[in-house]
N, C-alpha and C positions, 0 to 999 in steps of 0.2 A: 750576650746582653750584659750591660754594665748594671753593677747594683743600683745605680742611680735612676738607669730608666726600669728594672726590676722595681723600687720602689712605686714611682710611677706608676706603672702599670697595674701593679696591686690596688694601689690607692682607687686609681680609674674606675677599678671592678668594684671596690667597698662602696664609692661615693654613687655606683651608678644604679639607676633603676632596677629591681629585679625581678620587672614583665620585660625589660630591654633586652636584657640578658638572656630571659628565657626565652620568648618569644622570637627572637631572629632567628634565621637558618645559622648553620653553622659557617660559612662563607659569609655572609652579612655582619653575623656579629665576629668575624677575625679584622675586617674591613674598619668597622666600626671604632673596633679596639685601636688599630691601628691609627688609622685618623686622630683620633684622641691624644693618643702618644705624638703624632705627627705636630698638632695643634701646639704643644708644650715643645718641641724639643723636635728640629729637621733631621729626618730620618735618612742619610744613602739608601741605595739602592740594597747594597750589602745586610745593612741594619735590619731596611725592612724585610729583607727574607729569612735575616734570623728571628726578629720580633714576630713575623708569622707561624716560623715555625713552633716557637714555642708555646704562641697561642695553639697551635693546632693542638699538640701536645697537652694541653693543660685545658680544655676543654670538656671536659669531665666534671672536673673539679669549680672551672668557673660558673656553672649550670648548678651544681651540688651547694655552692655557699649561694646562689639567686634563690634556691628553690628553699634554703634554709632561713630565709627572711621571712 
């Protein structure tokens, strides 16, 4: 992931709702995230498997600042 869509993606998570965040399953809200990045910035195929994976990865953490709102 490039810092660029790294910022991005960060940003996504601060600006976004945090019943959205919470409330998806965890497949729902990587999809979710995705799309979003998608929306801003066309993703490969390659991209989106690294961008998912880091979601997966970091899904602890994205639930942890939703639920800290």
């Amino acid at each position: 992931m490039t810092p660029l869509m790294m910022r991005r993606f960060w940003s996504f998570v601060e600006q976004a709702q945090a019943n959205v965040l919470i409330t998806l399953d965890d497949v729902s809200l990587e999809q979710w995230l995705i799309n979003r990045l998608y929306q801003e910035q066309y993703l490969d195929h390659n991209q989106t498997d690294v961008v998912s994976d880091y979601i997966r990865s970091r899904l602890p953490l994205i639930r942890e600042i939703a639920h800290a709102r």
